[in-house]
Z-matrix of the N, CA and C atoms (Angstrom, degrees):
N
C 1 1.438
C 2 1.528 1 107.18
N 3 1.199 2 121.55 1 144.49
C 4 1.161 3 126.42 2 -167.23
C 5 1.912 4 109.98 3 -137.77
N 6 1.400 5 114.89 4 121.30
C 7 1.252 6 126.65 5 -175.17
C 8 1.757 7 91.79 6 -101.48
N 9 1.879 8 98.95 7 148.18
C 10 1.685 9 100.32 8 172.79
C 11 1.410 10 85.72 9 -169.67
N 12 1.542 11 93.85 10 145.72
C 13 1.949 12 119.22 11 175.98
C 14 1.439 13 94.95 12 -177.50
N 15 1.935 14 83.81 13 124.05
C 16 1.426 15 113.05 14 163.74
C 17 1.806 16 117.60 15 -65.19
N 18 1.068 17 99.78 16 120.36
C 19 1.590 18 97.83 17 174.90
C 20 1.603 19 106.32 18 -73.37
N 21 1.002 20 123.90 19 160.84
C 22 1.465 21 149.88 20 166.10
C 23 1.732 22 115.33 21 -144.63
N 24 0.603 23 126.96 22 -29.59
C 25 1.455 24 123.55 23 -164.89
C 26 1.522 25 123.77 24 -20.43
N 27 1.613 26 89.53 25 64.97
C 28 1.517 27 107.63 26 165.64
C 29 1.341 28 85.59 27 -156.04
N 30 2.057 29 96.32 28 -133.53
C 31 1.546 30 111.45 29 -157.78
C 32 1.565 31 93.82 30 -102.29
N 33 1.666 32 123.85 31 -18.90
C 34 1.167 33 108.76 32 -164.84
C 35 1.641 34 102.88 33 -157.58
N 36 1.370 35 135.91 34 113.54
C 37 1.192 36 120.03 35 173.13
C 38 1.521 37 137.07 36 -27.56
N 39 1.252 38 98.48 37 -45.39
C 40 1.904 39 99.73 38 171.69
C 41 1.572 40 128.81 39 -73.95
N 42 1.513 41 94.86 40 -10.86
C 43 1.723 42 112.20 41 -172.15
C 44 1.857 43 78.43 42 -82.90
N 45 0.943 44 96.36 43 -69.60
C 46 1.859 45 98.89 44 -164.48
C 47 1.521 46 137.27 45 -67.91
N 48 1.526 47 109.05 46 -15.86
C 49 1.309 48 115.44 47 -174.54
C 50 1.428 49 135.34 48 -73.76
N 51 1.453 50 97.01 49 -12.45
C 52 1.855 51 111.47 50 155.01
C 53 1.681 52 120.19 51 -83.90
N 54 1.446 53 116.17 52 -3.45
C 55 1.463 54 131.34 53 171.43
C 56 1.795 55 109.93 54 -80.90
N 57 1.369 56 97.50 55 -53.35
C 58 1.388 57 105.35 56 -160.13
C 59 1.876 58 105.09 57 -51.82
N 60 1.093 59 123.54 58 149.41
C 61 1.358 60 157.96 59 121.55
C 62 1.411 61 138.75 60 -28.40
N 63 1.429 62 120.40 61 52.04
C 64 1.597 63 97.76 62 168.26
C 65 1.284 64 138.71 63 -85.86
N 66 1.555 65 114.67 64 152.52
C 67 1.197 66 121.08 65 -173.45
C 68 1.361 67 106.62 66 -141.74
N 69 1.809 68 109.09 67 178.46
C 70 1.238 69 100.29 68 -157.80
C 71 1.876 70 86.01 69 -147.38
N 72 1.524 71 112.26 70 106.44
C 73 2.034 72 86.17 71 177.28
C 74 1.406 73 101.57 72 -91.40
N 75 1.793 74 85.98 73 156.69
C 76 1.292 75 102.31 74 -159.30
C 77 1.896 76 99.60 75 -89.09
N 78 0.956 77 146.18 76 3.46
C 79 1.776 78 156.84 77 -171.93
C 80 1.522 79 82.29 78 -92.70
N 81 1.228 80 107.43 79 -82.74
C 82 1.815 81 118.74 80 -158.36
C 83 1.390 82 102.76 81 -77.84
N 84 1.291 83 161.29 82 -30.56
C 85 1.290 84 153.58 83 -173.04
C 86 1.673 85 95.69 84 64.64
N 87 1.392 86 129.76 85 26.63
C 88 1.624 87 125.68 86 128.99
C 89 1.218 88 124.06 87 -46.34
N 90 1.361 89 91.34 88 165.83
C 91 1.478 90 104.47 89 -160.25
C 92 1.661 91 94.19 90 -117.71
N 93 1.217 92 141.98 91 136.88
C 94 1.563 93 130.85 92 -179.20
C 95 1.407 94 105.65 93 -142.95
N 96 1.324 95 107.52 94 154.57
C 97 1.750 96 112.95 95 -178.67
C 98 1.605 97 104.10 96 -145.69
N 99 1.041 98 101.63 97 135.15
C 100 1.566 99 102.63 98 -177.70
C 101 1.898 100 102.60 99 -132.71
N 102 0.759 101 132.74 100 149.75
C 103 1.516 102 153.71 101 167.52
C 104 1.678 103 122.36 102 -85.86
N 105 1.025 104 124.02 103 56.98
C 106 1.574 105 100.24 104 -162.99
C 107 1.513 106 109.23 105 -90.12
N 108 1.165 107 111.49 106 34.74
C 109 1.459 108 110.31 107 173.13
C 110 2.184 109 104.39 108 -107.47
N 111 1.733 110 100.94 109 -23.20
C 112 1.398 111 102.54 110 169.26
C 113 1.451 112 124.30 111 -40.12
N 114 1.298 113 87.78 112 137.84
C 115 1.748 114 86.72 113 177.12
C 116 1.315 115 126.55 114 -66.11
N 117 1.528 116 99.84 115 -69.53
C 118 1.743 117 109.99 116 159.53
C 119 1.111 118 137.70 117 -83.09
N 120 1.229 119 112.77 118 3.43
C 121 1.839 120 118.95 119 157.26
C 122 1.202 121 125.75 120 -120.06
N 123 1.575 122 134.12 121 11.89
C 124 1.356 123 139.32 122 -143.95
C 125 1.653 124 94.50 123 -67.04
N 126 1.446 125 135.01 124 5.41
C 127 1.405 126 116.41 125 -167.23
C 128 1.818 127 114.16 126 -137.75
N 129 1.272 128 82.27 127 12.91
C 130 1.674 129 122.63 128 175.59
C 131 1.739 130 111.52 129 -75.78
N 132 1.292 131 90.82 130 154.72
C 133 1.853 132 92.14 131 -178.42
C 134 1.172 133 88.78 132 -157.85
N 135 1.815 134 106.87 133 132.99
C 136 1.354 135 125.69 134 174.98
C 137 1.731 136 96.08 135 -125.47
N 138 1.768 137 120.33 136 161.55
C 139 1.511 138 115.88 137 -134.38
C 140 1.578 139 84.13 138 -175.32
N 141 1.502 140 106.83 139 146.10
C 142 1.477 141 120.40 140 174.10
C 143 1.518 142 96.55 141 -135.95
N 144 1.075 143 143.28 142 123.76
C 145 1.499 144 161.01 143 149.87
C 146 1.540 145 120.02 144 -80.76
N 147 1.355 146 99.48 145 154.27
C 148 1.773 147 106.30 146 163.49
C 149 1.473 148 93.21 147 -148.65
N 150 1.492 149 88.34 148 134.53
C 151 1.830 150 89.35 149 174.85
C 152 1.814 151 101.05 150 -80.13
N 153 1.269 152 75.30 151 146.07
C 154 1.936 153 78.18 152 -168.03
C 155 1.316 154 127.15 153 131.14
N 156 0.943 155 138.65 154 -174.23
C 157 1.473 156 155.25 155 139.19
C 158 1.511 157 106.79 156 -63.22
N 159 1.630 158 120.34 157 128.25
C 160 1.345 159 111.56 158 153.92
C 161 1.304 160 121.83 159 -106.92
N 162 0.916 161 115.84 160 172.46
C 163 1.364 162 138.39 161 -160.32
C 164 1.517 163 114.31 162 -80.79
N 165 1.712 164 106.42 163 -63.97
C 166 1.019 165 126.44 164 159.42
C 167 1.718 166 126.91 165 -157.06
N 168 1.202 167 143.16 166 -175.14
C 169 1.058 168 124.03 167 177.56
C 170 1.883 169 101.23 168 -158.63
N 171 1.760 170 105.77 169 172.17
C 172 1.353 171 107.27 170 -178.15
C 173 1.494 172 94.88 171 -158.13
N 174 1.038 173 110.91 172 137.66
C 175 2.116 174 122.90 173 150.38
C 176 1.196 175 110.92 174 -64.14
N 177 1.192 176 121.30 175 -46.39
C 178 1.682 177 144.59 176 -142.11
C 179 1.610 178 96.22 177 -79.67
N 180 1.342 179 109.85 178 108.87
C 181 1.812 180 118.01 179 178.07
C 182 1.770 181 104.52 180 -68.14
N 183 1.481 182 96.66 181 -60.39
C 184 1.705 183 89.38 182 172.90
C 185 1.572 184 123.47 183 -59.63
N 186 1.267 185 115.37 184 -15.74
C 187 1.452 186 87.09 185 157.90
C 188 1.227 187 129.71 186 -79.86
N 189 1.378 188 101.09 187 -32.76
C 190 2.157 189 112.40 188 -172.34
C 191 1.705 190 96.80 189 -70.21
N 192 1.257 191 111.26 190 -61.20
C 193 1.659 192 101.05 191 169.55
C 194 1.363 193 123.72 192 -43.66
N 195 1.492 194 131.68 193 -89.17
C 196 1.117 195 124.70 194 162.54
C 197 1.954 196 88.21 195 141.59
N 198 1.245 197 101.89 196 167.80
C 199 1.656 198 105.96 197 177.25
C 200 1.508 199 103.53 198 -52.53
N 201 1.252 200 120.96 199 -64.11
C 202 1.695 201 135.32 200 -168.56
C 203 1.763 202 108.88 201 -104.07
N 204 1.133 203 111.45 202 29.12
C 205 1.109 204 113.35 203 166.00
C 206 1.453 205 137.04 204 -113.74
N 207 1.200 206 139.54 205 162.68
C 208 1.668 207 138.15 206 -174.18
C 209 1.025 208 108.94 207 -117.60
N 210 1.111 209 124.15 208 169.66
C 211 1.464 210 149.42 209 162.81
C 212 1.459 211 110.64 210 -52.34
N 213 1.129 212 117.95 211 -42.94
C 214 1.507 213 135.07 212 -167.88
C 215 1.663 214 95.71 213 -103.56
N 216 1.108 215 133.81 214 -12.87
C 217 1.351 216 128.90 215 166.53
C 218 1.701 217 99.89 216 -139.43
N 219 1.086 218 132.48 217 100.34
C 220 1.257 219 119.94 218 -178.72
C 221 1.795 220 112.17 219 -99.26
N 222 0.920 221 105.50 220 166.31
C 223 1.967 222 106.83 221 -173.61
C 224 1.800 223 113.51 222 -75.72
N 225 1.167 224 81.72 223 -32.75
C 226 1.784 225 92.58 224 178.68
C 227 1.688 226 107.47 225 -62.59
N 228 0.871 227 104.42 226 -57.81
C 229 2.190 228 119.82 227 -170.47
C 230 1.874 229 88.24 228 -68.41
N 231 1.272 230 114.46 229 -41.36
C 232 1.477 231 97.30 230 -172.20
C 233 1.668 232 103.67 231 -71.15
N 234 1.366 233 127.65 232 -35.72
C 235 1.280 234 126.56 233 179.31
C 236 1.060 235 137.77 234 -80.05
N 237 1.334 236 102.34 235 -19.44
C 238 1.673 237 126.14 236 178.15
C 239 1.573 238 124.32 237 87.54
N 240 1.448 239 101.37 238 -25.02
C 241 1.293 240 118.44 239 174.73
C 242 1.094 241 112.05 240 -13.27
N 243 1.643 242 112.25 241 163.35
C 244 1.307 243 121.43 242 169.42
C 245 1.597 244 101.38 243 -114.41
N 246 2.031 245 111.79 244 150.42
C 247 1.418 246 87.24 245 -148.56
C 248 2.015 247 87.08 246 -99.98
N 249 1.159 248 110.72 247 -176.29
C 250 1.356 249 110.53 248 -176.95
C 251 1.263 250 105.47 249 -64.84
N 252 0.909 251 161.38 250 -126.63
C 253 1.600 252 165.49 251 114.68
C 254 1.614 253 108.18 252 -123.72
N 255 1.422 254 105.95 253 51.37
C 256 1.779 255 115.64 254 174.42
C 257 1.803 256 86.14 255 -89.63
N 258 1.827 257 94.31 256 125.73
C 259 1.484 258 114.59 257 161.06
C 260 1.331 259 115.08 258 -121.91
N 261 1.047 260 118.80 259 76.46
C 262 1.305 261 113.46 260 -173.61
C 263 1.799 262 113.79 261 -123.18
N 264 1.441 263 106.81 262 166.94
C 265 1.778 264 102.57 263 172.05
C 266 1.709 265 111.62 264 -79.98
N 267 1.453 266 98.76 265 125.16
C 268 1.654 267 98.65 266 177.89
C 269 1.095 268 98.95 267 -136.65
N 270 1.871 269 98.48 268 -152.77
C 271 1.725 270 99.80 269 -174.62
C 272 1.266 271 101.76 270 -99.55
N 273 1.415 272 142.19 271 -33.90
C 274 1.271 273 127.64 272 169.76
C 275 1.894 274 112.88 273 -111.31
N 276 1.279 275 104.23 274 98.24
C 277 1.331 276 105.81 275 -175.35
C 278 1.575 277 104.98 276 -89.33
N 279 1.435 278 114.98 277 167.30
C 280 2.006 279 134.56 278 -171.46
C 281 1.266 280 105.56 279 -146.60
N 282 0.930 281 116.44 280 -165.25
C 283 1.568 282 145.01 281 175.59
C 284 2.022 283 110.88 282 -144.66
N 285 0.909 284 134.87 283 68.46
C 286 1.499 285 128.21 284 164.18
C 287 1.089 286 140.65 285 -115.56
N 288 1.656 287 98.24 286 121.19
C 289 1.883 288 92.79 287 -172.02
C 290 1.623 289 103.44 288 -117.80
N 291 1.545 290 88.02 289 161.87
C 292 1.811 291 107.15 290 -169.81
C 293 1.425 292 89.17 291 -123.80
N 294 1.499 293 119.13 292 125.60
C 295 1.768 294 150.54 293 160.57
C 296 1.677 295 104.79 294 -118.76
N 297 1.496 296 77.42 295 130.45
C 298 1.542 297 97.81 296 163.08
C 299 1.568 298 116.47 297 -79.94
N 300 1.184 299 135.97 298 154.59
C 301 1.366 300 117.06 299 -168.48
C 302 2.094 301 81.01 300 -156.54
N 303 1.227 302 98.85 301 139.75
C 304 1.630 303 98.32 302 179.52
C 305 1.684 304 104.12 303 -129.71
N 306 1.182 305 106.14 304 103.30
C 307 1.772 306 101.84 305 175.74
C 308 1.375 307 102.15 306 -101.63
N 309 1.840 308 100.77 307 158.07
C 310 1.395 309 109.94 308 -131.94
C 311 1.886 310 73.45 309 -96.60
N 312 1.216 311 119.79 310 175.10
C 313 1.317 312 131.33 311 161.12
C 314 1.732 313 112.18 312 -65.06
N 315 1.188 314 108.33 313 129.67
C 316 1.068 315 122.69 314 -170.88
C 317 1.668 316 111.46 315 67.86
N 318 0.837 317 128.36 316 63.59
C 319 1.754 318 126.04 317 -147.73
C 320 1.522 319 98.01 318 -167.24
């Protein structure tokens, strides 16, 4: 199963996405992004979770997207891959996590 959200945390994703901040805490294996260049939120923290253990995780939009991939079809979910767990500040930063999930037969 795979969780994904574009950060913006401003007025417009493309205005902000060389600002944003990723991070990764190390207790919860969240995913967090902060902006500290925002005007009116610079001290704010926005966060994607999975209860659980994950699998794997990424910041990195071009990887979870993929060259020929969308939002609505992304390259990662079509491949199954596991994603790197690069959190770093770039030019297009995300939030995406990869869980294993095992349903039982007949379940």
């Amino acid at each position: 199963v795979y969780a994904y959200a574009e950060w913006v945390l401003g007025s417009h994703r493309s205005r902000t996405a060389a600002t944003i901040v990723p991070s990764r805490d190390a207790a919860t294996g969240a995913l967090l992004a902060q902006n500290p260049y925002g005007l009116d939120f610079s001290e704010r923290v926005a966060f994607l979770a999975a209860d659980g253990a994950t699998h794997s995780v990424t910041a990195d939009r071009g990887e979870f997207i993929g060259r020929n991939g969308t939002s609505g079809l992304p390259q990662a979910v079509l491949s199954g891959a596991s994603l790197s767990g690069r959190v770093e500040a770039g030019d297009d930063p995300c939030a995406a996590i990869a869980r294993d999930v095992d349903v039982p037969a007949g379940g």
